[in-house]
C-alpha positions in Angstrom: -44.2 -26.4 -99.6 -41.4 -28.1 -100.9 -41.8 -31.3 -103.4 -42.6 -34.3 -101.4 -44.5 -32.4 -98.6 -46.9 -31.4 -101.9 -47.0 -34.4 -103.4 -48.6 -35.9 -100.3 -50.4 -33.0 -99.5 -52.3 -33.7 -103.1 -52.6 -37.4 -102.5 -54.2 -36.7 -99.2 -56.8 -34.2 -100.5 -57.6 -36.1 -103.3 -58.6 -39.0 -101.1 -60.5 -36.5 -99.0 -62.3 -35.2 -102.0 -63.0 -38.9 -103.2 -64.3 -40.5 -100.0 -66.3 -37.2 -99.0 -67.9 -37.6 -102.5 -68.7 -41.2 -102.0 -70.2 -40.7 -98.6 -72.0 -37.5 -99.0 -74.4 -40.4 -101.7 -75.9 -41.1 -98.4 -77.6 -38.0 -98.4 -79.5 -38.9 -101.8 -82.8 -40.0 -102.0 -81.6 -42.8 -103.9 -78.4 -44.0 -102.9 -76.3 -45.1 -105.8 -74.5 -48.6 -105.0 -75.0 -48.8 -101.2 -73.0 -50.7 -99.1 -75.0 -53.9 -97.9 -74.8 -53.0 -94.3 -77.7 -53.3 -91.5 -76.7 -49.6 -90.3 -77.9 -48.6 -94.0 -81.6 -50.6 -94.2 -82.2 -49.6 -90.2 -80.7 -46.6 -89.3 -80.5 -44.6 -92.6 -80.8 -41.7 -90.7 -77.8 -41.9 -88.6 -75.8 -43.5 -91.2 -76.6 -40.3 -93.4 -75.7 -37.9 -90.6 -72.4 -39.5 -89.6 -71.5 -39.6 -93.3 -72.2 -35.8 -93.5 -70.1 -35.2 -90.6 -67.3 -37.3 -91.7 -67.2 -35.9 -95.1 -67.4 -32.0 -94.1 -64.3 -33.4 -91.5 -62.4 -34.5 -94.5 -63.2 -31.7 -97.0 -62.1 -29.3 -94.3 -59.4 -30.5 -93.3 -56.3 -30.3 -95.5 -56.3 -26.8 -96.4 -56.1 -26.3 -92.8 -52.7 -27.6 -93.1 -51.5 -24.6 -96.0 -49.2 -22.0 -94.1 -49.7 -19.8 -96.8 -53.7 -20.4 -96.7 -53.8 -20.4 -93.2 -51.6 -17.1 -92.1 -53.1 -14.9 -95.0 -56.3 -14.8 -93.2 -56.8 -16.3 -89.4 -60.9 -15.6 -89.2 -61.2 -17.8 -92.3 -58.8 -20.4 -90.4 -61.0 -19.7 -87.6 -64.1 -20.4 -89.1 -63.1 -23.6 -91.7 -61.8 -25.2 -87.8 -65.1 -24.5 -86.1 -66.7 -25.9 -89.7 -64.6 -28.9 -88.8 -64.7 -29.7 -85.1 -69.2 -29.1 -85.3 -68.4 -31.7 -88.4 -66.4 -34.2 -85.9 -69.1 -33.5 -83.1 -72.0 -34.7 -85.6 -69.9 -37.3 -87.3 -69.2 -38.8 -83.6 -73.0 -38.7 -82.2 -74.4 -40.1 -85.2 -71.8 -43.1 -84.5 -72.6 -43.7 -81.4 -76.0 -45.2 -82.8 -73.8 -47.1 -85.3 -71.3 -48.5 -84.1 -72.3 -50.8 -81.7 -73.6 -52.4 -85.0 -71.1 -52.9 -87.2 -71.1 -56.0 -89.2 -69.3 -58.8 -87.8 -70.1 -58.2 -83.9 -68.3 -56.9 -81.3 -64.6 -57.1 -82.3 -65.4 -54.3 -85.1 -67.9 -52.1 -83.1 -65.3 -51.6 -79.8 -63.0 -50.7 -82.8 -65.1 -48.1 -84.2 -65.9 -46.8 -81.1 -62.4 -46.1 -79.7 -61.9 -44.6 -83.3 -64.7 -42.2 -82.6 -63.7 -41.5 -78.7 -59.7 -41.1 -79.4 -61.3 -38.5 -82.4 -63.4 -36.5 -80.5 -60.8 -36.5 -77.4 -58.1 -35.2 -79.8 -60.4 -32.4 -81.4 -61.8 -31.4 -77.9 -58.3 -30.9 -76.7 -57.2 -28.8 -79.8 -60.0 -26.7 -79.2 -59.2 -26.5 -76.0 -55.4 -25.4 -76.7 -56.5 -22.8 -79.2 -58.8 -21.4 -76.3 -56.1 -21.2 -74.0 -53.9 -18.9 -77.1 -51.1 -22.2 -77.1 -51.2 -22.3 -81.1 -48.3 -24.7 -81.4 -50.1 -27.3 -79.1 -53.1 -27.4 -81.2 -51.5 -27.7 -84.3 -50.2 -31.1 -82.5 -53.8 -32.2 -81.5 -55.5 -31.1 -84.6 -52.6 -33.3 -86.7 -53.8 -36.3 -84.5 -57.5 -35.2 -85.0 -57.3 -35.4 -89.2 -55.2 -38.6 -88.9 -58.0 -40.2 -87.1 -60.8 -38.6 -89.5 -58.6 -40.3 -92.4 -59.4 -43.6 -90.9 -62.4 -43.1 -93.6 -59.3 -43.0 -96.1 -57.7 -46.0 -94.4 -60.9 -48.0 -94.1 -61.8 -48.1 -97.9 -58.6 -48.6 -99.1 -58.1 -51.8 -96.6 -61.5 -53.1 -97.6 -60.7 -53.9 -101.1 -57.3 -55.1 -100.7 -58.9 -58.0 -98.1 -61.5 -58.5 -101.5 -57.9 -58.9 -103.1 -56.5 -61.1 -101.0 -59.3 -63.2 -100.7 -59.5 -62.7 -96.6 -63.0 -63.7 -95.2 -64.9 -60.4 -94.7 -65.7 -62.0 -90.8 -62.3 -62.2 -90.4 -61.1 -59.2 -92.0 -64.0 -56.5 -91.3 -63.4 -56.6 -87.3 -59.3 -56.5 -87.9 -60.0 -53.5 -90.7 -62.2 -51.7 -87.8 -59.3 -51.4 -85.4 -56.5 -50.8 -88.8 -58.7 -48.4 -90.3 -57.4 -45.7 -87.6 -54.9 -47.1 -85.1 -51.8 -46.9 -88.1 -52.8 -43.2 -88.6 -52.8 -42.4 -84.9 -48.9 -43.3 -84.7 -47.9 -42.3 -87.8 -49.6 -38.3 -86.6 -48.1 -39.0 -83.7 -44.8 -39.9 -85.1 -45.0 -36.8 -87.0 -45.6 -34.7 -84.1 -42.9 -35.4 -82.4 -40.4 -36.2 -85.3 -40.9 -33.6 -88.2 -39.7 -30.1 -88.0 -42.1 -28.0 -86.7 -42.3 -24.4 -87.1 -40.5 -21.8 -84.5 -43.3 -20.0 -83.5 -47.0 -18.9 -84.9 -48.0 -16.1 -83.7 -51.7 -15.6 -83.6 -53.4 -12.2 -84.5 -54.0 -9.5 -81.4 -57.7 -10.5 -81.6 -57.2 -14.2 -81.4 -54.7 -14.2 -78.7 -55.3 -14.7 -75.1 -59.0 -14.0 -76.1 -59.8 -16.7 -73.4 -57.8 -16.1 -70.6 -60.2 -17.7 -68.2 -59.4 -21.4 -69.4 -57.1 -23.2 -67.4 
């Protein structure tokens, strides 16, 4: 990778590493500084598994994104994807008893509900894609997949900067539900289509057209 492609690359899993860490407290027995939300005093449960799934998601992810990591051996590639998209499939399930939820009403639980519909369409089509042997299309989905799994990212660094700016959490919670993710979703998708991508990847004979039967 060349400078400012790792510079990022560090910035975004460091921020992976921090937010997993701060959600995977969830899963204590004691929860160290909770957040004062109703999700966390009545449905602890859920909470805990969508934090799980959301923090696997963003440990997983950016090594994922390593040529060098990725083409020196495909079945761990392989099996750090499936790690992810069971991660996005729990993370998503355990949100659907959340979000309709969310502090503040309505305005922030239809935003964290698309959030978690547009992330589990974009990881069921990348799966999809890989199925079908179309490597270079999956790469696409699975960019827009981690974008929207960095909404967790997104969302904690928006939170205190409305503390900052002294914007009233009723106002600025429902606003940060739909910011949180929609941003990231057309800056990946700017990416996609704008950065150089690579000429071909050419997946291993036991990987390729291994599912011929998908459509």
């Amino acid at each position: 990778m060349r400078l400012l492609p790792k510079i990022l690359w560090f910035m975004l899993a460091f921020f992976a590493l921090a937010n997993a860490l701060q959600a995977l407290r969830y899963l204590l027995p004691h929860v160290p500084f909770p957040a004062q939300l109703d999700n966390f005093s009545q449905r602890r449960i859920a909470l805990s598994l969508h934090a799980l799934g959301g923090a696997i998601a963003l440990l997983a992810g950016p090594l994922q994104f390593v040529p060098r990591f990725r083409e020196s051996s495909w079945n761990r590639h392989r099996l750090l994807g499936w790690i992810y998209c069971s991660a996005v499939l729990l993370g998503w399930c355990a949100s659907l008893w959340i979000a309709p939820h969310a502090q503040t009403g309505w305005i922030a639980s239809a935003g964290f509900l698309a959030l978690g519909a547009a992330w589990i369409v974009a990881t069921g089509l990348a799966v999809r894609f890989i199925l079908r042997g179309d490597a270079m299309t999956h790469r696409r989905w699975m960019i827009r997949s981690y974008a929207l799994a960095a909404a967790a990212i997104t969302l904690r660094i928006y939170l205190p900067l409305s503390f900052v700016f002294h914007v009233p959490f009723s106002i600025g919670y429902p606003a940060i539900a739909w910011l949180c993710w929609i941003p990231n979703a057309l800056a990946a998708e700017v990416y996609v289509r704008v950065a150089p991508t690579p000429s071909g990847i050419t997946l291993p004979a036991n990987l390729a057209g291994r599912f011929p039967q998908l459509p």
